[in-house]
ZAMARGU-4260 file (C-alpha; in steps of 0.2 Angstrom, whole numbers, plus 5000, padded with zeros to 4 digits):
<rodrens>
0) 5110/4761/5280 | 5124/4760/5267 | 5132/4773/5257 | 5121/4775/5241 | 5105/4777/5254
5) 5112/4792/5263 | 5119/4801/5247 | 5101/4798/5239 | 5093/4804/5256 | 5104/4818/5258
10) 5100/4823/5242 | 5081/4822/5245 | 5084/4834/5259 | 5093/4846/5252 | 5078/4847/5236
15) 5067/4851/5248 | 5078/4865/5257 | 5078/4871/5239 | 5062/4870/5236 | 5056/4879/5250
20) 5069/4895/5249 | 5062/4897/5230 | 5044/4896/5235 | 5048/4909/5248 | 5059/4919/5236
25) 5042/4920/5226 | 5035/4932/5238 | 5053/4945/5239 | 5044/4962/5240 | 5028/4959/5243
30) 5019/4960/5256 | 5008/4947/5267 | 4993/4948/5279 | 4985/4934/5286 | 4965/4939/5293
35) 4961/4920/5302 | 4948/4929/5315 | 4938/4936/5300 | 4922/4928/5289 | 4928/4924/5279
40) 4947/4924/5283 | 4958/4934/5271 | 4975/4937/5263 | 4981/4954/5257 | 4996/4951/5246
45) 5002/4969/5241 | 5018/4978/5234 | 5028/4981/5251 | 5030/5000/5248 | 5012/5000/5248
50) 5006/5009/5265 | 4994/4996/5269 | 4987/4995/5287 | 4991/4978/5296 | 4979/4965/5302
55) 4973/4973/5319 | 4977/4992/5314 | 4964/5005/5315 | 4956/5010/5301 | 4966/5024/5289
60) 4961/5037/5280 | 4962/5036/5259 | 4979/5041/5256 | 4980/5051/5238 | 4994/5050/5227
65) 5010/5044/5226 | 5006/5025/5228 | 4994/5031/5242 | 4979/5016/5244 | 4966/5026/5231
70) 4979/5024/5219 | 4979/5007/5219 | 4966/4997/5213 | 4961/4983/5224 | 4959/4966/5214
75) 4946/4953/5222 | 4951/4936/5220 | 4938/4920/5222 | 4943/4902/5221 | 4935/4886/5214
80) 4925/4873/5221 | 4936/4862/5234 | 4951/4876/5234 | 4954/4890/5243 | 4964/4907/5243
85) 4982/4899/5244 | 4977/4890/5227 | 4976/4905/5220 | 4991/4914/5225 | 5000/4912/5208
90) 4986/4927/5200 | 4990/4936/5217 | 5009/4936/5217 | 5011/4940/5198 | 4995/4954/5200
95) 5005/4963/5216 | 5021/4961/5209 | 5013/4973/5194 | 5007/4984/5207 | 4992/4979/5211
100) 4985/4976/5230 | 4976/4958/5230 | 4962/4953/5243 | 4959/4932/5243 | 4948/4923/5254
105) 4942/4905/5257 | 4922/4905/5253 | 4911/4897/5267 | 4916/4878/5271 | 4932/4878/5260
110) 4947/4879/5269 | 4949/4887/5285 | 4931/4895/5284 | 4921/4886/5295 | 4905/4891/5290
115) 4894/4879/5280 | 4893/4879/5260 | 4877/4887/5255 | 4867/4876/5246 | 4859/4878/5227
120) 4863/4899/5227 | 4878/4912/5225 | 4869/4925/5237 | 4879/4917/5253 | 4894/4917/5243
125) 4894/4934/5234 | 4891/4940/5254 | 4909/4932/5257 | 4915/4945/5243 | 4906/4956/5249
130) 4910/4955/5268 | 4930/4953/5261 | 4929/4971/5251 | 4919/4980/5267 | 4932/4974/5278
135) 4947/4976/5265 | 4939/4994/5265 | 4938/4996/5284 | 4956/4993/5286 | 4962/5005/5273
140) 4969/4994/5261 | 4958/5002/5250 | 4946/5016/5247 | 4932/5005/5237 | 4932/5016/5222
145) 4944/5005/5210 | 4941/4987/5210 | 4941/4971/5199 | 4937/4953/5202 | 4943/4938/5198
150) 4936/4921/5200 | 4941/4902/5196 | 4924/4888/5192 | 4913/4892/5204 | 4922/4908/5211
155) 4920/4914/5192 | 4900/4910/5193 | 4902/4920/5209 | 4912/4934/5200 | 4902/4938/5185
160) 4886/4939/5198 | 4896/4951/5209 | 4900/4961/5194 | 4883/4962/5187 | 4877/4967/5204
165) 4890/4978/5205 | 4891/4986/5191 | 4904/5002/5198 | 4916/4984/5195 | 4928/4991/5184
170) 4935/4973/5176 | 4929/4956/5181 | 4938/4940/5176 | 4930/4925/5173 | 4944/4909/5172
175) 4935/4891/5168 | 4919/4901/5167 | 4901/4892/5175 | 4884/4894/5167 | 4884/4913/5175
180) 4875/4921/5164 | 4881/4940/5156 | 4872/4953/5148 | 4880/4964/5134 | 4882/4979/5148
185) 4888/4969/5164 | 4898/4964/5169 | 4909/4976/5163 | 4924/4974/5154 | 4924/4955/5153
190) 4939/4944/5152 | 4935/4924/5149 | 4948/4912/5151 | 4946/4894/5148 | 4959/4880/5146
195) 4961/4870/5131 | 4958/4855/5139 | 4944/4858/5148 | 4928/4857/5136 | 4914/4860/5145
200) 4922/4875/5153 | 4926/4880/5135 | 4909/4879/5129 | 4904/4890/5145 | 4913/4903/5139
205) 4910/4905/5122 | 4892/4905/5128 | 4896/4919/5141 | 4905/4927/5126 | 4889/4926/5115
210) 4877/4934/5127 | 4890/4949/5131 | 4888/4954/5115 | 4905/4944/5106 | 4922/4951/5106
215) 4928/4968/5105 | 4922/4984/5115 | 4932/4999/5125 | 4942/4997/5140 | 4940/5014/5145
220) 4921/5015/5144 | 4920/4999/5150 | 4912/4988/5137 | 4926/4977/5134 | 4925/4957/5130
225) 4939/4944/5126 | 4939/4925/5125 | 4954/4920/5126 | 4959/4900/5125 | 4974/4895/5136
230) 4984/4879/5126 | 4991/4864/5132 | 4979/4866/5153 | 4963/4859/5160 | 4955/4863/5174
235) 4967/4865/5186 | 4983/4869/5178 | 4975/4885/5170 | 4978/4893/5190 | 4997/4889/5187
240) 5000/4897/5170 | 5011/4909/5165 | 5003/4912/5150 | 4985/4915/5161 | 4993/4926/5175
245) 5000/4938/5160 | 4983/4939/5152 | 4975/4944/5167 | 4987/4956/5172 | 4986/4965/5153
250) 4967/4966/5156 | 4970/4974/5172 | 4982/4986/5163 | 4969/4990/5150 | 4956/4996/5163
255) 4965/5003/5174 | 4984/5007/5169 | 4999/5002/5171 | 5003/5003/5189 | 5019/5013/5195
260) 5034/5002/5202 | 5027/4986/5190 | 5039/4971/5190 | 5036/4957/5180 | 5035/4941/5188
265) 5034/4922/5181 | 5026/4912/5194 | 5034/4894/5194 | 5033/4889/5213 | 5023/4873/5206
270) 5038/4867/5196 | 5047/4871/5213 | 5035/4861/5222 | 5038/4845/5209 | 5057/4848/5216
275) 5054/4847/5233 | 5038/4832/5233 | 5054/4824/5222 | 5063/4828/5236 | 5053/4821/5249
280) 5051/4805/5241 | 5070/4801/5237 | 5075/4805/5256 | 5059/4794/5263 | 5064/4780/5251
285) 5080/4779/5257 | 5076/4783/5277 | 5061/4776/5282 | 5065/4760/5289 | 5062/4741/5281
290) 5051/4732/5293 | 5058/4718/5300 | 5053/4700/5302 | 5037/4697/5311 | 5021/4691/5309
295) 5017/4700/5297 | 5028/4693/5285 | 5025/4673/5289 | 5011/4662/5284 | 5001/4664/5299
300) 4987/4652/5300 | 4974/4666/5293 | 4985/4670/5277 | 4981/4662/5262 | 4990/4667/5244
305) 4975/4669/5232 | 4981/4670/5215 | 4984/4687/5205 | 4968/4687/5196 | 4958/4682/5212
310) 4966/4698/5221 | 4961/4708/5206 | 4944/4701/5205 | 4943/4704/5224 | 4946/4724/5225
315) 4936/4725/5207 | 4920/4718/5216 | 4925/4729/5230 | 4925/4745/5221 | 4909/4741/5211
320) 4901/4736/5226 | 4902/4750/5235 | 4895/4759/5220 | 4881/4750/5217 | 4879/4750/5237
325) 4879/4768/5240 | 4867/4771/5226 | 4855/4760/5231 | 4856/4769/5247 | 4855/4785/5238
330) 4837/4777/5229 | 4831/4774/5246 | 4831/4793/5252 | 4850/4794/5258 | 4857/4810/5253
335) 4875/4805/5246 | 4884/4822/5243 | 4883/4830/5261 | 4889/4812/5272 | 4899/4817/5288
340) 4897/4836/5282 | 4908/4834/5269 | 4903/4841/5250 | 4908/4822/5240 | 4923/4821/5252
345) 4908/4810/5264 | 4906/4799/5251 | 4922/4796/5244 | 4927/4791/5264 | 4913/4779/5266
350) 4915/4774/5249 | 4933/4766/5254 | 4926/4757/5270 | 4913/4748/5260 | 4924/4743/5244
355) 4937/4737/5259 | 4928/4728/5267 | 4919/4717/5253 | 4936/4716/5247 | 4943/4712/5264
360) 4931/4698/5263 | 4936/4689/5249 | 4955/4690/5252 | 4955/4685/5271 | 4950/4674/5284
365) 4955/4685/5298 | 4967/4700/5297 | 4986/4696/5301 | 4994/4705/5319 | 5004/4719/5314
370) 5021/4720/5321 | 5028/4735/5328 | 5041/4738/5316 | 5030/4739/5305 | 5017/4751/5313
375) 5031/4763/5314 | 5037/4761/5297 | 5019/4764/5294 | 5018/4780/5304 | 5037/4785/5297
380) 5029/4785/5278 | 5014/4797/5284 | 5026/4810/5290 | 5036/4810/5277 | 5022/4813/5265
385) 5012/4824/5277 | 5028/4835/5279 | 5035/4835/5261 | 5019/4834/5250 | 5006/4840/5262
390) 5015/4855/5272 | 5025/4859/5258 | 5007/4861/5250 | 5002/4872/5261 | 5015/4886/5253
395) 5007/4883/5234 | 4989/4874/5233 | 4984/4865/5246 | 4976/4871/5265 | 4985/4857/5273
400) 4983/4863/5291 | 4966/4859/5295 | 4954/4869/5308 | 4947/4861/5324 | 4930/4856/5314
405) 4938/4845/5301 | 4952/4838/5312 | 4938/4832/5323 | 4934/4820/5307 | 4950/4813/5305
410) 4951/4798/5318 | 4933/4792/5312 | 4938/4795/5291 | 4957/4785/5296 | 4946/4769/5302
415) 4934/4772/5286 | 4947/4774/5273 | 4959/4759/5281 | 4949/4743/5274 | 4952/4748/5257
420) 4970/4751/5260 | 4971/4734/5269 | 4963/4724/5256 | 4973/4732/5242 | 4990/4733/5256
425) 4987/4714/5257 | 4986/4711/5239 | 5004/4720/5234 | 5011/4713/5250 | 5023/4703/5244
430) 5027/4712/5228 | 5045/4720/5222 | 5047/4736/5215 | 5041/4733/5197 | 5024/4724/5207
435) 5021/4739/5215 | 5022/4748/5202 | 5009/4737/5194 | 4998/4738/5206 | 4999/4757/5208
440) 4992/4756/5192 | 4979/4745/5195 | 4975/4756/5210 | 4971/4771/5199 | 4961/4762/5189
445) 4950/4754/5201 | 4948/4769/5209 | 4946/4779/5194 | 4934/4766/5186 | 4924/4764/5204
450) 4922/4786/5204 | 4917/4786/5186 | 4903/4774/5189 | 4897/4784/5203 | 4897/4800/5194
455) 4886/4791/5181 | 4874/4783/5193 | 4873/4796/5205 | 4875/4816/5195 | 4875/4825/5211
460) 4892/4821/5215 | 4897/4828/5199 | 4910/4839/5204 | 4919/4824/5207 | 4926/4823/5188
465) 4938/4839/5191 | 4949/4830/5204 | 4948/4810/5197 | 4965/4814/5189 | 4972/4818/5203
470) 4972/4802/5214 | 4984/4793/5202 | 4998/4808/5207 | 4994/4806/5225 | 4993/4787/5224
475) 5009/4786/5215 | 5017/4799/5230 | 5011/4783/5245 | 5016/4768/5233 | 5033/4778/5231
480) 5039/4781/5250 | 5029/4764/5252 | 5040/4755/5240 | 5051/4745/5252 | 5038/4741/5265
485) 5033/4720/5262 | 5020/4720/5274 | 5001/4725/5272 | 5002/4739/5289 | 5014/4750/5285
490) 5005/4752/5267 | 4987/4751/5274 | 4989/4762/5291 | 5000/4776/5281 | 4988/4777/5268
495) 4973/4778/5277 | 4981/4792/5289 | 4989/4802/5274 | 4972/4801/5261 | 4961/4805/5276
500) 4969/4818/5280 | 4969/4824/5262 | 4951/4821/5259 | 4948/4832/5275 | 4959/4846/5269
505) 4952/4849/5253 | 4932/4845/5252 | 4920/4857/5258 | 4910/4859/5274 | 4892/4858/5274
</rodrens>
């Protein structure tokens, strides 16, 4: 390794130490309790005078006064479809910082909740609320009697329900609303939040607005409303806004107070995240290992150059294929959304076996041996993108560790998801640094083009929209620390470990 590779590694590493002490630095003062044996599991993020009990403590008695738990209102936070309660720790750490004690917890099958997703109603999930607050309450984190909510897409569907059911809910928050709909009594003091680029959510909201009555109303009775558009985010950026974190925390302060021993707090561990992913990819680029010669890297008798446009052609037909496959499966009786008990995540796994695997047909003969340098380089790449973009995650938006029932799917969705990263691994495989830069664009837009096709086709998959512009950004972090790998394996074998993984971590059970 020469000298330029160690200082840009060196470097690397020391982005992500960085990273990690600011992300951690973002929770000075706080304090953080972890409920894994509960249903659904739970995190209390509180101010760390606040006597709180600790997860296995006997219950307390309501303290009055002075900070005591009555005097703090609890706020309920509920995520989005396909997130979790670590996503949403940017409202939790700015609302507990300001005094507040915060209760998150992942719905049933998202996260580390093993129980299935309800289908087609909110009851199941407004029990999860409902089941967080009892045991939040049996603890003695709180006495029940002050208490907001606060919920993201379909938490906000599940929040303004729970508010109108509850209607001794002092303040519920509704950010990237659903079609919930309001009345102009419940819930009561309501707070709508929609990002700018977000449209349809947009429209959700002024309609929620409408049926509440419009803008306007007192906070101290209770009767509240506010629309408030949030420029320049969609649907999930909104969750990492300063300008969003504020608003909700002045609604809070309108119902309930200020708070004694408030801080103000600028949440920005997502811009610390960008430095440490940053991080992880300089120091994988300069020390992960180049294969060496080998098999892979001759003209074996199965190998064949096809031309650019054929290779293009090739993984295009692929990607519509699968589509066009899966839909006439789905017009046959097969029920696409749910596949290997994963809400869309089922599909999108099968859907890259299938496009690999037509494509695989048309660019090969018969795949090439891999060597073993090249397996490790392969396996080398995964870790470094499952430590410094997937663990490093787990501290900001992602559940990366994944529970015994989705890490039971990972060998089978590894062999489903390598065809596709074979064919495409095969078509770069000789490409420099500009090619594969090229063909990481091509990538997204295959696989963009390929999803949007299916969403058309087949509606029931339609949450799939909200995460499309996400798989250029992870594509872009594989074709980085892949940069220097020639051969097809060390692309094909660490994609398919490192997307599978990610498909399981971040799709709900059903």
């Amino acid at each position: 390794m020469n000298t330029r590779r160690w200082i840009v590694g060196i470097l690397g590493l020391l982005f992500v130490l960085l990273a990690v002490w600011q992300i951690m630095a973002a929770s000075q003062g706080l304090e953080i309790t972890h409920v894994r044996s509960n249903q659904p599991p739970l995190t209390l993020v509180a101010p760390r005078d606040m006597p709180a009990g600790r997860a296995g403590d006997a219950p307390q008695q309501p303290v009055t006064g002075g900070g005591g738990v009555d005097s703090q209102p609890l706020i309920l936070i509920g995520h989005g479809i396909a997130g979790s309660r670590v996503i949403m720790r940017g409202f939790a750490d700015t609302l507990a910082h300001a005094g507040y004690t915060v209760l998150l917890w992942d719905f049933d099958g998202h996260a580390a909740n093993p129980r299935p997703m309800p289908r087609g109603t909110r009851d199941g999930l407004i029990g999860n609320v409902e089941a967080a607050l009892a045991e939040a309450i049996r603890r003695g984190w709180s006495d029940g009697q002050r208490v907001a909510i606060v919920g993201h897409s379909m938490g906000s569907g599940v929040a303004l329900a729970y508010g109108q059911k509850h209607p001794d809910t002092a303040a519920t928050i509704a950010v990237s609303p659903t079609g919930q709909a309001v009345t102009p009594e419940l819930p009561r003091n309501l707070l709508l939040l929609a990002g700018s680029l977000e449209g349809g959510f947009v429209r959700n909201a002024e309609e929620r607005l409408a049926e509440a009555g419009g803008e306007g109303g007192d906070a101290a009775a209770g009767t509240a409303r506010k629309l408030l558009i949030v420029p320049g985010v969609e649907h999930i950026s909104i969750l990492f806004s300063p300008t969003a974190h504020a608003a909700v925390r002045e609604w809070l302060d309108d119902t309930f107070g200020p708070q004694p021993g408030a801080r103000d707090h600028t949440d920005r561990r997502v811009a610390w995240f960008g430095l440490g992913v940053l991080g992880t990819l300089l120091a994988a680029s300069a020390l992960v290992p180049r294969p060496g010669p080998g098999p892979t890297h001759s003209e074996s008798a199965s190998y064949r150059r096809r031309p650019l446009w054929f290779r293009i052609v090739s993984l295009i037909l692929g990607a519509v294929g699968a589509t066009c496959l899966l839909w006439l499966a789905s017009r046959a009786g097969l029920v696409l959304s749910p596949l290997m008990g994963l809400i869309v995540g089922g599909y999108v796994i099968v859907w890259f076996a299938i496009a690999g695997v037509i494509s695989l047909l048309l660019l090969w003969s018969w795949p090439s041996r891999p060597g073993r340098r090249e397996l490790l380089a392969g396996l080398l790449a995964f870790a470094a993108l499952w430590l410094g973009v997937g663990l490093l995650g787990q501290l900001v938006w992602l559940p990366w560790l994944l529970i015994p029932k989705r890490l039971m799917l990972w060998p089978l969705s590894v062999v489903l998801c390598l065809p596709w990263f074979l064919a495409v691994g095969e078509s770069l495989r000789d490409a420099g640094a500009a090619g594969r830069a090229g063909w990481w664009l091509v990538h997204s837009l295959l696989l963009g083009g390929g999803f949007f096709l299916a969403l058309q086709l087949n509606p029931e998959l339609g949450f799939l929209i909200l995460i499309l512009p996400l798989f250029p950004i992870i594509l872009g972090f594989h074709a980085w620390v892949t940069a220097r790998q020639k051969g097809t394996w060390a692309y094909a074998l660490s994609g398919a470990l490192f997307i599978g993984w990610l498909l399981l971590a971040v799709f709900p059970l059903q």
